[in-house]
C-alpha positions as a printed Julia matrix, in Angstrom:
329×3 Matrix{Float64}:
 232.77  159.65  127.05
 231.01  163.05  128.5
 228.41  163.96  130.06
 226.41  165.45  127.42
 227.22  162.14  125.14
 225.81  159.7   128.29
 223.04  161.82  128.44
 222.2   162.07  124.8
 222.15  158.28  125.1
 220.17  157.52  127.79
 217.53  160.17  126.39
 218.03  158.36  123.03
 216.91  155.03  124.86
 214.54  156.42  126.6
 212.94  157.14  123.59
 213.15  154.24  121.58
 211.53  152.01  124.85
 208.57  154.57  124.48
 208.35  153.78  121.08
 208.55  150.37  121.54
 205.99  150.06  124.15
 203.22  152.29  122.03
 203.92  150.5   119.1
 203.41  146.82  120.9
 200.01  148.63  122.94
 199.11  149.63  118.86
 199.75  145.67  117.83
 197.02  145.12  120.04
 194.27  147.26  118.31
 192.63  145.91  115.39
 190.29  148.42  113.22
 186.34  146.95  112.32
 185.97  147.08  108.83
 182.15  146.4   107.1
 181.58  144.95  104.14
 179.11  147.44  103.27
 176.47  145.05  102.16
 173.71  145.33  104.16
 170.79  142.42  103.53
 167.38  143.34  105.5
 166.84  140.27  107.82
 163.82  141.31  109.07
 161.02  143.55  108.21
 157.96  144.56  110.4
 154.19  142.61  109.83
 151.51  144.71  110.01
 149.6   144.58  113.82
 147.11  146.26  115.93
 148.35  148.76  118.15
 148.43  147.54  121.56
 147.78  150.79  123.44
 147.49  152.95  125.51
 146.57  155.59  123.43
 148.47  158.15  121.9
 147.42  161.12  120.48
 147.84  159.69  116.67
 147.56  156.16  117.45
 144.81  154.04  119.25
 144.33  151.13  121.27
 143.23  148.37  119.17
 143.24  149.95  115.56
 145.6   148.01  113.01
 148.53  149.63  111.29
 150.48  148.11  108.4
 153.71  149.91  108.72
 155.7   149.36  112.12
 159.64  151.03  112.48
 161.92  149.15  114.82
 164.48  150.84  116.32
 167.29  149.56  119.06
 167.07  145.89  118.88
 169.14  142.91  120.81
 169.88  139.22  118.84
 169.73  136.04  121.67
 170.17  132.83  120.86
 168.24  129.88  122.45
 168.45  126.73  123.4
 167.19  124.92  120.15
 169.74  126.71  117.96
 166.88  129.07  116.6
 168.3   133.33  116.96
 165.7   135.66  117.92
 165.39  139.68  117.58
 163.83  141.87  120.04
 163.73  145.75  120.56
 162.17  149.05  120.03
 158.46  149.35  117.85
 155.48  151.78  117.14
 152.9   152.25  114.26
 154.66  154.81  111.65
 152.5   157.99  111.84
 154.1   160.66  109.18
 154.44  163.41  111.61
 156.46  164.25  114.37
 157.13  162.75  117.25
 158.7   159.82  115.43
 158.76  157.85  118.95
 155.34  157.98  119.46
 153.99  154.84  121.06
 157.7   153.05  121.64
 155.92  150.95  124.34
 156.61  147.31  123.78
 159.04  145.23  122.07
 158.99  143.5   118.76
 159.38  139.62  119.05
 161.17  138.65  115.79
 162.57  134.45  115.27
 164.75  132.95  112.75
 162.94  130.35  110.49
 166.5   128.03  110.54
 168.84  127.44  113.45
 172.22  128.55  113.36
 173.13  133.06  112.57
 174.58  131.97  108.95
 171.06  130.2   108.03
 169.06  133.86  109.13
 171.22  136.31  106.77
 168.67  135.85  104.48
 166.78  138.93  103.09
 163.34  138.86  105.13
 164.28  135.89  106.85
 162.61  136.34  110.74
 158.85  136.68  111.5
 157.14  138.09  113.78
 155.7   136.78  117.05
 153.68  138.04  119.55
 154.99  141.91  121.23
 156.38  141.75  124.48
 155.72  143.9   128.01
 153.57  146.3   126.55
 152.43  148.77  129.38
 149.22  146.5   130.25
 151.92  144.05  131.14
 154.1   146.13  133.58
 151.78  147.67  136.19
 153.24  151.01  138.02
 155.98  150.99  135.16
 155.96  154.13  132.87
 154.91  153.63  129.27
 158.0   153.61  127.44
 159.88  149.96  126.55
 162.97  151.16  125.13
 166.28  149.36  123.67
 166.13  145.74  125.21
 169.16  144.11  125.72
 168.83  140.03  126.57
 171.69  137.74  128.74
 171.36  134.6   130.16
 172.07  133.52  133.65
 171.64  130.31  135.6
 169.07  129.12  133.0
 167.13  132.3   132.91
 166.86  135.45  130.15
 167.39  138.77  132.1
 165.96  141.55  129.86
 167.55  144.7   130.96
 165.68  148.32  129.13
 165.03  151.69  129.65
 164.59  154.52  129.65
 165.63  156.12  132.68
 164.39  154.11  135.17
 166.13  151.32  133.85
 164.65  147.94  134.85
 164.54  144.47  134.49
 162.48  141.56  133.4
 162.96  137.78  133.79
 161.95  134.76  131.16
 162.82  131.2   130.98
 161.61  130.91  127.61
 161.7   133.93  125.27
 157.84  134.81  125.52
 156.64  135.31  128.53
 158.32  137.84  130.82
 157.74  138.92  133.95
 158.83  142.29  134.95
 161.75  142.28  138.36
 161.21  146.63  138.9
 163.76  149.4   138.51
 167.23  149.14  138.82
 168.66  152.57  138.93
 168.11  156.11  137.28
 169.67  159.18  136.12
 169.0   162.83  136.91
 169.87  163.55  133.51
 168.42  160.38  131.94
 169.61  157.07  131.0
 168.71  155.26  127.47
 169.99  152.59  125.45
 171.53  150.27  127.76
 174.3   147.47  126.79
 175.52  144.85  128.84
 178.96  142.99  128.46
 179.68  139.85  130.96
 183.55  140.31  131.63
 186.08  138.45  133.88
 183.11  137.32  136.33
 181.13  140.98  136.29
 178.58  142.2   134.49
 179.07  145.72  132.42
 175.89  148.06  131.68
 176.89  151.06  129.63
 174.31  153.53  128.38
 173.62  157.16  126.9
 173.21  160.27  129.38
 173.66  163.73  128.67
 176.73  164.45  125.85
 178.18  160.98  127.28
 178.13  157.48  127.88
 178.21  156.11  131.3
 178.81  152.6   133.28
 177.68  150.56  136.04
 178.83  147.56  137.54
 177.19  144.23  138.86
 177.77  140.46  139.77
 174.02  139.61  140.11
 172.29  142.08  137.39
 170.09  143.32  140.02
 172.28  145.83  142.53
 175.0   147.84  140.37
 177.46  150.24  141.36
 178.01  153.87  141.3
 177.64  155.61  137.76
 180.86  156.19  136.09
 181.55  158.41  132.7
 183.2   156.31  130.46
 183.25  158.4   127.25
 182.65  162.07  126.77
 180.65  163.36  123.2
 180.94  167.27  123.43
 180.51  166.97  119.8
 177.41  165.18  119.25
 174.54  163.5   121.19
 175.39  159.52  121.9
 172.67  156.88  121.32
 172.63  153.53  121.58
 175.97  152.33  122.6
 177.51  148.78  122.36
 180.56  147.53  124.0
 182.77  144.22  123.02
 186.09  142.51  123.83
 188.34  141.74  121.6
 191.76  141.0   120.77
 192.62  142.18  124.2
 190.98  145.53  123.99
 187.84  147.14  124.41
 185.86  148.47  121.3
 182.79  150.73  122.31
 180.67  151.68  119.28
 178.29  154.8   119.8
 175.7   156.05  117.34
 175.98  159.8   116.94
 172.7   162.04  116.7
 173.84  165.09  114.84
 170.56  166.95  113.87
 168.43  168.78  113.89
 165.74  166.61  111.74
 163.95  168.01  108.98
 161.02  166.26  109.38
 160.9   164.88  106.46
 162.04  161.73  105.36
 161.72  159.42  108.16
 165.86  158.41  107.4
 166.93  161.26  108.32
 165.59  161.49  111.9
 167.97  157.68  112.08
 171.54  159.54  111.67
 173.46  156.62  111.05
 176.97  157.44  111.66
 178.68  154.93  114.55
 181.65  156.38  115.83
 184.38  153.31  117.1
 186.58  153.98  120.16
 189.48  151.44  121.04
 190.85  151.44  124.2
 193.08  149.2   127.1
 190.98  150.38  130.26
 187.0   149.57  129.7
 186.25  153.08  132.35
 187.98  155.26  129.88
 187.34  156.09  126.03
 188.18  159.77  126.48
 186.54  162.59  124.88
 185.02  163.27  121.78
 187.7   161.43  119.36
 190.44  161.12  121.76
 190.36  157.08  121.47
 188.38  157.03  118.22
 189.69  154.52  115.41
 186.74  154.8   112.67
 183.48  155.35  111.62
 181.16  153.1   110.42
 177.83  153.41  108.79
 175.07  151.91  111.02
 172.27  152.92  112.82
 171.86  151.6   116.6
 174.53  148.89  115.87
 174.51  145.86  117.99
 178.07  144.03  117.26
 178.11  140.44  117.66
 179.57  136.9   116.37
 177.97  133.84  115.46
 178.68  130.3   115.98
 181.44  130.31  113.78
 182.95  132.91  114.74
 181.88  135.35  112.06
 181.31  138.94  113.24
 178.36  141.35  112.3
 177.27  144.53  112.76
 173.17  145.5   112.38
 171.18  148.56  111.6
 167.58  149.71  111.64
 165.75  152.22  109.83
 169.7   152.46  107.42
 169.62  151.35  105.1
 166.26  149.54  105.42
 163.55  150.12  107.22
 163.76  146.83  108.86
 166.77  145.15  111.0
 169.5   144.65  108.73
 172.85  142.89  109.05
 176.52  143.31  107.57
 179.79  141.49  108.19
 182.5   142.59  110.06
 186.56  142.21  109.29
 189.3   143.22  111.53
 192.14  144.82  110.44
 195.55  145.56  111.67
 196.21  149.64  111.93
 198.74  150.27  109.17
């Protein structure tokens, strides 16, 4: 045998261990797929305004058409699911966040996520941490996300600073202060509890970043996680699964018409899959889909069923669609 044949060999296995190893890493990644029925769980009650004022909305005056926005599900003790997140008064004009100050307080009316997928199927309860509630905070009570730890609910939200409250019950909260900010702004903030740390990942400028924690009070140095050249990222939402990390980013494309109120909810959720939970590339380098869903949360319920939600697409309300997960062919 020669030289060039040994060599031709050993390039030839090379090769197929390359293969091999990329196609076992591919084994590994599993595609969501939606069932693309949406059924609107939850639709806003008419309420008074609970201030300060804007200029188009007042302290005190009712309005009977509220938009939610980025939104959290919890579970609590008694089996019952609640909804929280982002609320104003609809004014037809812009700004369309006008008055995002407190959170809507939404709970199941039967235990157990399978019971709730009902159309219209969670009332309202009293808004939480409006400004009145959070002295020497600015106004603005954006995207709540809820985890529990050592018997308490840790509300993390934003925007930039992002802070913290604390609840042992769901209703009352009592606000813990800032936590950390970015020069170039931080919204939308996830958490995922992983391997004994605690995850926060949230929108900046053409990316989405990530801090670390073990206590959800004192987090680490920022790190960029994905970059979006292409399009602004909102309200981001990272999992586990199947041995791999699935971050799902909303993509604000623009600009807005101003007219229907729809369109200023772009609703197109971009899915990245990747091995190492700091890096989901840049723009689609790690992208395996696209679903249709407007600032998703992506969760499973007791039985194990997954879902993915949407506001404002294609209800006005918080709606909710199954999730599959399929093998990349």
């Amino acid at each position: 045998m020669n030289k060039n044949t040994i060599y031709s060999l050993f390039a030839i296995g090379i090769t197929c261990f390359v293969f091999q190893c990329k196609t076992k890493a591919n084994e590994d990644i599993l595609i969501p797929v939606q069932n693309n029925a949406f059924v609107e769980i939850y639709k806003p009650s008419g309420d008074y305004f609970f201030g300060p004022d804007t200029p188009r909305l007042k302290e005190g005056e009712w309005y009977d058409k509220w938009i939610p926005n980025d939104h959290t599900f919890v579970k609590d003790t008694l089996g019952y699911w609640h909804i929280f997140g982002i609320t104003h008064p609809y004014v037809p004009t812009q700004p369309i966040h006008e008055g995002e100050f407190a959170s809507f307080h939404a709970i199941a009316s039967e235990k157990g996520f399978k019971n709730s997928t009902k159309q219209h199927h969670y009332k309202d309860l009293p808004k939480v941490l409006p400004p009145s509630d959070r002295p020497g905070e600015i106004n603005a009570n954006h995207a709540p996300y809820i985890v529990k730890k050592d018997g308490i609910y840790h509300m993390i939200y934003g925007h930039s600073p992002i802070r913290l409250a604390t609840s042992t019950n769901l209703k009352t909260w009592q606000p813990q202060g800032n936590l950390f900010e970015e020069a170039k702004g931080a919204r939308d903030p996830n958490l995922l509890f992983f391997k004994d740390k605690y995850y926060i990942i949230y929108c900046s400028e053409k990316c989405v970043m990530m801090r670390t924690s073990d206590d959800l009070k004192h987090w680490s140095d920022a790190k960029i996680i994905l970059k979006t050249e292409n399009f602004d990222p909102e309200s981001p939402s990272l999992i586990y699964h199947n041995n791999t990390f699935y971050l799902f980013v909303c993509a604000w494309v623009g600009p807005w018409g101003g007219k229907e109120l729809q369109g200023a909810y772009t609703h197109e959720t971009h899915v990245y899959a990747s091995k190492d939970i700091e890096n989901f590339g840049t723009n689609n380098e790690k992208e395996i889909t696209v679903l249709n869903a407007h600032a998703p949360e992506i969760f499973q319920d007791e039985e194990g069923q997954w879902y993915i939600s949407s506001v404002v697409w294609p209800n006005i309300g918080v709606s909710v669609d199954k999730l599959t997960w399929k093998t990349i062919e």
